[in-house]
Backbone as a printed PyTorch tensor [residue, N CA C, xyz], in Angstrom:
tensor([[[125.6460,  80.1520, 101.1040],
         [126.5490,  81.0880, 101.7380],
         [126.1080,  81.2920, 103.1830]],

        [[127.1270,  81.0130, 103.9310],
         [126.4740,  81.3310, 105.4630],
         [126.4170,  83.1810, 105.8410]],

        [[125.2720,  83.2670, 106.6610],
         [125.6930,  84.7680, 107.1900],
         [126.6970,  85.4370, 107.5330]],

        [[127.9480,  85.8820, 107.2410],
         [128.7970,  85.9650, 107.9780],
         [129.4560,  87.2400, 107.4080]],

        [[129.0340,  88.3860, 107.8210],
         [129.5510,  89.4690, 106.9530],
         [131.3850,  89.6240, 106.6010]],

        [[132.2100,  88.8310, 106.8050],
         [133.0060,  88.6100, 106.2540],
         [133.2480,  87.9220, 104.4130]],

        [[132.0730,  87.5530, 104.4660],
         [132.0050,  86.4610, 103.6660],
         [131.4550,  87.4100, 102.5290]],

        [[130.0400,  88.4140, 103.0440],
         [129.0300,  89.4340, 102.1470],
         [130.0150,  90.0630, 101.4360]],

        [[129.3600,  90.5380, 100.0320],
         [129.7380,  91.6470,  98.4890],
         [129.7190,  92.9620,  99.9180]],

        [[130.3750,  93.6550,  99.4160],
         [130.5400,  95.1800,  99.9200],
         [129.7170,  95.9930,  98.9640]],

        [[128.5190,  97.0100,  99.6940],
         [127.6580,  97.5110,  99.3910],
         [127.9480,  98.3970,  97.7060]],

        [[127.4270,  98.5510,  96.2730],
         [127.5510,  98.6690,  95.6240],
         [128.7200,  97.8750,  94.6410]],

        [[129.0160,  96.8090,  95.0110],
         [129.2540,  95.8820,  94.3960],
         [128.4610,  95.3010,  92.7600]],

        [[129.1820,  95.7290,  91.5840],
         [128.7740,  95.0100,  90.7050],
         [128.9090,  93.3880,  90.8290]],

        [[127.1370,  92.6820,  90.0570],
         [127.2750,  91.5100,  90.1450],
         [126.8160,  91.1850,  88.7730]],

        [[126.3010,  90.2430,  88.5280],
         [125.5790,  89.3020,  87.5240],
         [126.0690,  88.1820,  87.8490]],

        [[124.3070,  87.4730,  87.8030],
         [123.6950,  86.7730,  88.5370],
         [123.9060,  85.1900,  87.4430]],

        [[124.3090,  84.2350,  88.1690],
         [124.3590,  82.6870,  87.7640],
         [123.6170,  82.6510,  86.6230]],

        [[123.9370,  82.6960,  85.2040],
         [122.6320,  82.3810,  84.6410],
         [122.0320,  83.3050,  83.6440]],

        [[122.4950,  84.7230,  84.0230],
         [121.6680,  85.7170,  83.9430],
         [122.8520,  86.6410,  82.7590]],

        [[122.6030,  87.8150,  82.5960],
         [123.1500,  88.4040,  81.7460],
         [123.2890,  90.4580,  81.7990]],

        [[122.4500,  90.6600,  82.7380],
         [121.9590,  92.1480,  83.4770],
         [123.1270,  92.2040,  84.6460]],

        [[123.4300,  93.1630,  84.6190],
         [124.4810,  93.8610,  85.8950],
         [123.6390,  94.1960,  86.8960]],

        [[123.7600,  94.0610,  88.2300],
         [123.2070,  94.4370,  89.2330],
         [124.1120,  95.1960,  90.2360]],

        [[123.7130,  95.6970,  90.8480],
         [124.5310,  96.8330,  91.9200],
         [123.7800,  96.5090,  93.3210]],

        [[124.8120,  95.7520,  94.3180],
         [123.8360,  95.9000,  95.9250],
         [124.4410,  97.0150,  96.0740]],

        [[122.3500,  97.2680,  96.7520],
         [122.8080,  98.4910,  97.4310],
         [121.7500,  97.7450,  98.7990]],

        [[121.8030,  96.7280,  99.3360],
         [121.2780,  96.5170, 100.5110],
         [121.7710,  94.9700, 101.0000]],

        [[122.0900,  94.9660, 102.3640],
         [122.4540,  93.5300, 102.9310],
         [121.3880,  93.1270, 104.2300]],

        [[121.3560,  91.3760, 104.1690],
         [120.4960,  90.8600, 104.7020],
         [119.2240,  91.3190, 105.5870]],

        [[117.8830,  91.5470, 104.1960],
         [117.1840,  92.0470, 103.8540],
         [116.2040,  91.2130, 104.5100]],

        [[115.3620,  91.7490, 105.5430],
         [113.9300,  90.8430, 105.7450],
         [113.0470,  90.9850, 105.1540]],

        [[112.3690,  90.0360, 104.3890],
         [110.8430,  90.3390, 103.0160],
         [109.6040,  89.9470, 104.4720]],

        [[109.1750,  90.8120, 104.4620],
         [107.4260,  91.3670, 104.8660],
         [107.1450,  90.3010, 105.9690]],

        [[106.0650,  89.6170, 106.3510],
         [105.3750,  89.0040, 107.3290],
         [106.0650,  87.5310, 107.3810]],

        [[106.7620,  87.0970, 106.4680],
         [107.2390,  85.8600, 106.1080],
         [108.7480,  86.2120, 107.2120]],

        [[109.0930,  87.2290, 106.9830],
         [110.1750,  87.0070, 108.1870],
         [111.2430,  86.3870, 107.5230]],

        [[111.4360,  86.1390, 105.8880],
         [112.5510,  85.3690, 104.9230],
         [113.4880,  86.4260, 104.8770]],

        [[114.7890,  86.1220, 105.4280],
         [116.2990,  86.9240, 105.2060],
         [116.9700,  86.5760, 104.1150]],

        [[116.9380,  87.5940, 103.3840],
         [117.5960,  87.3900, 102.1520],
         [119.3320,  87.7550, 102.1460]],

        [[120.1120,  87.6530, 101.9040],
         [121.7940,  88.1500, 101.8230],
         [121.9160,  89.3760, 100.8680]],

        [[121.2430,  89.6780, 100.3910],
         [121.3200,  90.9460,  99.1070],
         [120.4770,  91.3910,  99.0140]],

        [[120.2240,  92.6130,  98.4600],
         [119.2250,  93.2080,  97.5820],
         [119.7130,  94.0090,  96.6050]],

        [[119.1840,  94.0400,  95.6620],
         [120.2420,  94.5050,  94.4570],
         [119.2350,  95.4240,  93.5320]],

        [[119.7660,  96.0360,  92.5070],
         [119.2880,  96.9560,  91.6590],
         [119.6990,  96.8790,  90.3040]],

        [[119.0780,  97.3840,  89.4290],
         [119.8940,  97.0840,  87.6270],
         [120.7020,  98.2940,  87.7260]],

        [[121.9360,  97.8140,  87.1350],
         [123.0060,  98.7150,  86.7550],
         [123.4150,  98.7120,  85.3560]],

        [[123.1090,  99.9820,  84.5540],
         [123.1580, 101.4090,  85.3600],
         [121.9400, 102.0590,  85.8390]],

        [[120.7030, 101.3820,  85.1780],
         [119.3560, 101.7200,  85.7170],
         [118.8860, 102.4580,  86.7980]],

        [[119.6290, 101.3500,  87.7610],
         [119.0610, 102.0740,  89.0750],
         [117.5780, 101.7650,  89.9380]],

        [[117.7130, 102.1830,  90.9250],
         [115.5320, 101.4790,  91.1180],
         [114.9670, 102.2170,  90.4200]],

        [[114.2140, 101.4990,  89.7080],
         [113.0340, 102.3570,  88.4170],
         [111.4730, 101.6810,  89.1700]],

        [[110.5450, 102.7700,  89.4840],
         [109.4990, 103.1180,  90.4590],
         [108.5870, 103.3160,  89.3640]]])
């Protein structure tokens, strides 16, 4: 998928994932992970869960 926020899920968007079988909810878009400087397109959460800390 190219960057192109036309293209991005709209924030709280239910998903499930290729493969997978768990509902997820973004609640974050193109996400930088730590010193690596890697941009991710999503960040997501279990739904109805929620972030569990």
């Amino acid at each position: 998928m190219e960057n192109n926020k036309q293209e991005l899920l709209a924030l709280g968007s239910i998903v499930v994932l290729k493969g997978g079988y768990k509902k997820l909810m973004i609640v974050g878009r193109m996400q930088l992970q730590g010193e690596e400087e890697k941009l991710w397109d999503y960040l997501g959460v279990l739904y109805p869960e929620g972030y569990l800390h």
